[in-house]
C-alpha positions as CSV (number, residue, x, y, z in Angstrom):
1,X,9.5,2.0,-24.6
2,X,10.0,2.7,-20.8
3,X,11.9,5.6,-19.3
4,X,15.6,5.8,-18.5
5,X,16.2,5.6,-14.9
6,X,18.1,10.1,-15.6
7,X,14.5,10.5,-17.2
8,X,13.0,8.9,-14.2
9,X,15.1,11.1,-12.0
10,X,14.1,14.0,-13.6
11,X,10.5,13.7,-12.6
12,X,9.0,14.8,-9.4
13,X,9.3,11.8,-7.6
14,X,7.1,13.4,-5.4
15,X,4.0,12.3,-7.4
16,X,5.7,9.2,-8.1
17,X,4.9,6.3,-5.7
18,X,7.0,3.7,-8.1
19,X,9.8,3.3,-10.7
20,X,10.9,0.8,-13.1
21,X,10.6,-2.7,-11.3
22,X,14.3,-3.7,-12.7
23,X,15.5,-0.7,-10.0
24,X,13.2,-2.4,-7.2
25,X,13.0,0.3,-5.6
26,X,9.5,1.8,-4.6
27,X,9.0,5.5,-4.2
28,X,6.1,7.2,-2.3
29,X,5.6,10.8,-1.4
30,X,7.3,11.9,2.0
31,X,3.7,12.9,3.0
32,X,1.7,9.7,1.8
33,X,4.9,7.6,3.8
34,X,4.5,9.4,7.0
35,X,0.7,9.2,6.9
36,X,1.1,5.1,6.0
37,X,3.8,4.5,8.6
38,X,1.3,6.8,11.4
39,X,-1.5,4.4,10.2
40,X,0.7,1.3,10.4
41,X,2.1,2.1,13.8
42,X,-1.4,2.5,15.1
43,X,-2.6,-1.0,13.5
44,X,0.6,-2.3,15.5
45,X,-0.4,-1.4,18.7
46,X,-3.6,-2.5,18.1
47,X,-2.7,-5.9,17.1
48,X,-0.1,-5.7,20.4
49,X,-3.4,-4.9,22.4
50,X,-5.2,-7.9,21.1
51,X,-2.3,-10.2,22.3
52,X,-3.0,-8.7,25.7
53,X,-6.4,-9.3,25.6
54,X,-5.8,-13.0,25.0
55,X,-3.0,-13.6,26.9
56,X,-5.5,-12.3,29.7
57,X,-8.5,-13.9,28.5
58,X,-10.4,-11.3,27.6
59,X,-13.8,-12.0,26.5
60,X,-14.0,-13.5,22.8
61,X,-16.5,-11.0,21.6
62,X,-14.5,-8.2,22.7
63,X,-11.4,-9.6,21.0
64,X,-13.4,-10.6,17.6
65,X,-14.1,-6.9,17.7
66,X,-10.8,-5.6,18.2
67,X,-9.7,-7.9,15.4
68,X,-12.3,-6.3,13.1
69,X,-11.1,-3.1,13.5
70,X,-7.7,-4.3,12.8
71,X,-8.8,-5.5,9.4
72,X,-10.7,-2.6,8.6
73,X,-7.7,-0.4,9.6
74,X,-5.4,-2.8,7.1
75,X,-8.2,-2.5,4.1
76,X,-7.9,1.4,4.6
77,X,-4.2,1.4,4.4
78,X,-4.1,-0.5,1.0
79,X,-7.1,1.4,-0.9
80,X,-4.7,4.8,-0.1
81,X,-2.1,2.3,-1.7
82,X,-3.7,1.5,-4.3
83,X,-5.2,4.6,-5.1
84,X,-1.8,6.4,-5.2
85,X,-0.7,3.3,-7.3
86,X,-3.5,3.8,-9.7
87,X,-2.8,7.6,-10.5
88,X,0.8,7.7,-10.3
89,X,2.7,3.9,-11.7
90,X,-0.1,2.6,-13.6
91,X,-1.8,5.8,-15.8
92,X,2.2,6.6,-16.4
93,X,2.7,3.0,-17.6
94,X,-0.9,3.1,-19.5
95,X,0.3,6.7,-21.3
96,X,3.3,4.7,-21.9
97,X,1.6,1.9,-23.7
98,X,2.6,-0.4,-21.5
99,X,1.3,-3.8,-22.6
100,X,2.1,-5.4,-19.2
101,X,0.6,-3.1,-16.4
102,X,-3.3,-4.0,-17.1
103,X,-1.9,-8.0,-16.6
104,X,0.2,-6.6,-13.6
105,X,-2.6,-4.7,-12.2
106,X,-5.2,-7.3,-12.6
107,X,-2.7,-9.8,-10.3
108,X,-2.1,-7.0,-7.7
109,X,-6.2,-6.7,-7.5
110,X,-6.7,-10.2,-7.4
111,X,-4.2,-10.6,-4.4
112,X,-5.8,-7.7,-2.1
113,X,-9.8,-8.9,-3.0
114,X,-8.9,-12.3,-0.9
């Protein structure tokens, strides 16, 4: 059986990134949020610079290059996602013989491997 949401509480949500999905509500480490929103703000002003390129018709190459880096910057974003996902929500929902995480889990993989 899952936790209470005062049992919840009572953690460290520090080490938490996510609670009980009838709270929605998703909670991730100060740190690990100001390192995501520093990595997202970057990817934004790259994707703002690639809409400069085109709007002055930059050379395709150049702009298919830009664009790469903006996926690989997106990829690296989720894998520290996922990885905090991993060892925080799902091994506390595994220890808590959760019979719907690995189903959950395989979904959320499924969706990011496209």
């Amino acid at each position: 059986m899952g936790k209470t949401a005062e049992q919840i509480k009572s953690i460290d949500q520090k080490k938490m990134c996510c609670i009980e999905k009838e709270e929605s509500s998703t909670h991730i480490s100060d740190e690990l949020q100001r390192k995501l929103m520093n990595r997202m703000s970057r990817i934004e002003g790259q994707v703002k610079g690639v809409k400069r390129m085109i709007d002055r018709n930059v050379y395709c190459d150049d702009i298919l290059t830009q664009m790469s880096a903006i996926q690989s910057a997106l990829h690296s974003v989720s894998r520290v996602l996922l990885e905090n996902h991993i060892n925080t929500c799902v091994i506390e929902k595994l220890e808590n013989k959760d019979p719907e995480i690995v189903a959950e889990f395989m979904t959320t993989i499924s969706k990011i491997m496209k």
